[in-house]
Backbone as a chain_set.jsonl record, in Angstrom:
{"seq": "XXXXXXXXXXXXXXXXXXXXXXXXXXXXXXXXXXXXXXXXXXXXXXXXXXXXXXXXXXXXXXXXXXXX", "coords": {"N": [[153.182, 121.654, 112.945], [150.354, 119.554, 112.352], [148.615, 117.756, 110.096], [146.118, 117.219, 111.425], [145.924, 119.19, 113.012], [143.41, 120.914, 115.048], [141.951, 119.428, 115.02], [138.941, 117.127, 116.613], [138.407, 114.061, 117.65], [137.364, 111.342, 118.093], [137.814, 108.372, 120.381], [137.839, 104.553, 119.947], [137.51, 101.67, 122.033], [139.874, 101.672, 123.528], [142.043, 99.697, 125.465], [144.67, 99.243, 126.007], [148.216, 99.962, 126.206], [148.863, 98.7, 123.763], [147.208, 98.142, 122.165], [145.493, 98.491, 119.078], [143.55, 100.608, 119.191], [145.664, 102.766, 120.362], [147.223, 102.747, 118.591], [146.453, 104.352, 117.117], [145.429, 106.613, 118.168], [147.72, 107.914, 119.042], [149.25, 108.058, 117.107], [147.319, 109.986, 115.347], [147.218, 112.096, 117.608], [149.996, 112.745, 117.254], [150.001, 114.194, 114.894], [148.615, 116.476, 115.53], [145.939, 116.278, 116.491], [143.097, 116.617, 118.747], [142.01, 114.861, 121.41], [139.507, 112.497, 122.221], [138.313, 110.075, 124.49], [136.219, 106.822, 124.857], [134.894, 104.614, 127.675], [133.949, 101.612, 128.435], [132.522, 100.613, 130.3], [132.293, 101.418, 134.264], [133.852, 100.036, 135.131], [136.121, 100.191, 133.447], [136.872, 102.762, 133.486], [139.075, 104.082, 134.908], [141.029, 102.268, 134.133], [141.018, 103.887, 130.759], [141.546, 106.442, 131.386], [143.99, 106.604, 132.603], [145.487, 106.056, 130.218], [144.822, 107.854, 128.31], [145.91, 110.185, 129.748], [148.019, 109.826, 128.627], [147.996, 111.421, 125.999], [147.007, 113.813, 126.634], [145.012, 114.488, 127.392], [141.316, 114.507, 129.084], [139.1, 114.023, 128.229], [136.43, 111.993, 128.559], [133.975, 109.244, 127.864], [131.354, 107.432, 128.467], [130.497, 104.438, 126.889], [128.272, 102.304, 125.75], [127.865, 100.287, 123.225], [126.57, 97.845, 123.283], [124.218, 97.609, 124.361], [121.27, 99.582, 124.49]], "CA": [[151.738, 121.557, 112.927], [150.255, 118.775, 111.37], [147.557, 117.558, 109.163], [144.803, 117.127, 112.034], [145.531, 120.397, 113.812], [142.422, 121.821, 114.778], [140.161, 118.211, 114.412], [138.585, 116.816, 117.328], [138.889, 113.126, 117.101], [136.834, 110.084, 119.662], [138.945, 107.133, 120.104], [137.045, 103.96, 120.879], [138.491, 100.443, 122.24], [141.238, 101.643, 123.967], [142.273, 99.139, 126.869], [145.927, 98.761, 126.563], [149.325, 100.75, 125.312], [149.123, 97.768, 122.834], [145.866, 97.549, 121.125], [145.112, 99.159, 117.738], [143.305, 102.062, 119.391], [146.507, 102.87, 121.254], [148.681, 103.475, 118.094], [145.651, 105.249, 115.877], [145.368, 107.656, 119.108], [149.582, 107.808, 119.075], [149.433, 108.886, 115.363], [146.36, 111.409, 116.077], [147.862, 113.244, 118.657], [151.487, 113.448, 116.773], [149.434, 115.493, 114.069], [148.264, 117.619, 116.282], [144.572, 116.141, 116.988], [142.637, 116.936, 120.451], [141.173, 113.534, 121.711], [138.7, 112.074, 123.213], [138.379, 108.731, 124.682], [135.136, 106.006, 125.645], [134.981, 103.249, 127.746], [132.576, 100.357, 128.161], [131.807, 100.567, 131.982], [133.134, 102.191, 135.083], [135.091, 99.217, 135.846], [137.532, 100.718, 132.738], [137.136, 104.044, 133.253], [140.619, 104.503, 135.397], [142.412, 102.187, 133.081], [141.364, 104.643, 130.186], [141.849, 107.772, 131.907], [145.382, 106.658, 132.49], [146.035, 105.918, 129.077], [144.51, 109.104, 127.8], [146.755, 111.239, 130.108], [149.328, 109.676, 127.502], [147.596, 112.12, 124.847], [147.101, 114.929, 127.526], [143.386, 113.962, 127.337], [140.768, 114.226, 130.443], [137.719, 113.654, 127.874], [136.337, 110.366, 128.499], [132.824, 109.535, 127.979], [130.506, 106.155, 128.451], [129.834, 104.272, 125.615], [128.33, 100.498, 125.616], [127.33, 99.624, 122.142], [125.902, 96.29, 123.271], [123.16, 98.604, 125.669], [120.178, 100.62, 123.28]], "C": [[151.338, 120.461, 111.946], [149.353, 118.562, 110.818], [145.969, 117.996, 109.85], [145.108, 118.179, 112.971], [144.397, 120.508, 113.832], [141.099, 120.412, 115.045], [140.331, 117.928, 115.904], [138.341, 115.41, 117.126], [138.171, 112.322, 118.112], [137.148, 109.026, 119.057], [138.004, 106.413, 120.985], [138.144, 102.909, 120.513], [139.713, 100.694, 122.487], [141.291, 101.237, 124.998], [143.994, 99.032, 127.586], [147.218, 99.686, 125.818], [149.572, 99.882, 123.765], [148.256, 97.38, 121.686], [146.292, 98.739, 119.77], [145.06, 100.529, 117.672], [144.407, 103.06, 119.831], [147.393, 103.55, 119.887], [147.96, 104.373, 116.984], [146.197, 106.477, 116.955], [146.845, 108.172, 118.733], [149.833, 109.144, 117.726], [148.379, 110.277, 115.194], [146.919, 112.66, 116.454], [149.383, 113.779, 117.848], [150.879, 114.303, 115.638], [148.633, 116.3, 114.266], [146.357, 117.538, 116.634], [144.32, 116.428, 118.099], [141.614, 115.457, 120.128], [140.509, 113.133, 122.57], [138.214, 110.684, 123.354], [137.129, 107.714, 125.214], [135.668, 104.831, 125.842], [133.934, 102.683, 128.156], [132.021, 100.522, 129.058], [132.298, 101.043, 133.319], [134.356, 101.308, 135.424], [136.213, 99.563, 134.715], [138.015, 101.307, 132.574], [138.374, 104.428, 133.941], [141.468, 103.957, 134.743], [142.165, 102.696, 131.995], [141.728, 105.69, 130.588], [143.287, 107.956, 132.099], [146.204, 106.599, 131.401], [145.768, 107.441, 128.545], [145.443, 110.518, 128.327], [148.351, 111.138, 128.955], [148.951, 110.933, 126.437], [147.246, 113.405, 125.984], [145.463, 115.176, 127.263], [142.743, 113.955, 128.949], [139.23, 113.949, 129.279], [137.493, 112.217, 127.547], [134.731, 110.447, 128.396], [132.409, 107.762, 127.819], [130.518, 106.041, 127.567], [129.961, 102.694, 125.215], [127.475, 100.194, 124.455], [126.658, 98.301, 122.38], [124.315, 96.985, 124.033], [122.29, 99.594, 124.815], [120.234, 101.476, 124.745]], "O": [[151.877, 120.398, 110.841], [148.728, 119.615, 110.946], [145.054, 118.65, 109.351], [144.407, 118.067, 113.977], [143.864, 120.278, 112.746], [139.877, 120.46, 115.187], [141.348, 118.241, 116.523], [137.86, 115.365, 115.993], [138.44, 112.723, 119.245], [136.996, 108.651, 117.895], [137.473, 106.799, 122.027], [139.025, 102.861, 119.655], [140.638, 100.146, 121.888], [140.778, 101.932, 125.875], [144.442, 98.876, 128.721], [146.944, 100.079, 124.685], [150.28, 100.301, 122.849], [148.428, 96.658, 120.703], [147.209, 99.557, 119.698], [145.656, 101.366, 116.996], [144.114, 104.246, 119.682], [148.074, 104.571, 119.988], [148.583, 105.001, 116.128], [147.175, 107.174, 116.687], [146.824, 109.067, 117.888], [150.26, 110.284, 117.541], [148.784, 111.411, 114.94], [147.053, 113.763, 115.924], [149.783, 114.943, 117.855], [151.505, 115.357, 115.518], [147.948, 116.863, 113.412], [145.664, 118.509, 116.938], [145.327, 116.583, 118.79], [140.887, 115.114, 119.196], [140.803, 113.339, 123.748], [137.719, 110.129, 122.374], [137.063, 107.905, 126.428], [136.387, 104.124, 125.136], [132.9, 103.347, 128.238], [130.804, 100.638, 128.911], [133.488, 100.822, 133.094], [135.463, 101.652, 135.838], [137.341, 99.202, 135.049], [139.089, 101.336, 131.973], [138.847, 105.402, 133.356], [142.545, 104.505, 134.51], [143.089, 102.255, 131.311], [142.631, 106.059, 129.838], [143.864, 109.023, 131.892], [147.383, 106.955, 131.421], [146.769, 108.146, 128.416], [145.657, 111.538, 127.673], [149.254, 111.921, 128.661], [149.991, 111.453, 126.033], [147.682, 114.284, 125.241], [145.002, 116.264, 126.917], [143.402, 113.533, 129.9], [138.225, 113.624, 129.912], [138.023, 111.482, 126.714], [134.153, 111.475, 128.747], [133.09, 106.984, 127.15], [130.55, 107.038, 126.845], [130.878, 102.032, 124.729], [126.324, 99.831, 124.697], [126.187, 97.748, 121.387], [123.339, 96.242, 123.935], [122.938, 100.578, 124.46], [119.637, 102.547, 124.858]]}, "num_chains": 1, "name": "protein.A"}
């Protein structure tokens, strides 16, 4: 069990197994976080959803910071 048992955690900027967000999430999940993932526009929402099944994740949610 690890540090973040129990925390609930939203991971933004995740596009690739390679980015930043990719190895925070990584480290997250190995201490036992539950995660949840946004992406920018529908056109990214299947390539996060596939990444997120890496973390055994289905919570995805909109979220375009450039857009009030």
């Amino acid at each position: 069990m690890g540090f973040l048992a129990g925390k609930r955690i939203l991971i933004t900027g995740l596009l690739s197994n390679r980015s930043i967000a990719y190895g925070i999430a990584k480290a997250m999940h190995r201490e036992g976080a539950q995660l949840a993932f946004t992406y920018v526009n529908d056109r990214f929402q299947d390539r996060v959803a596939k990444l997120a099944a890496d973390f055994d994740s289905t919570m995805l949610f909109p979220c375009d910071v450039q857009d009030d």
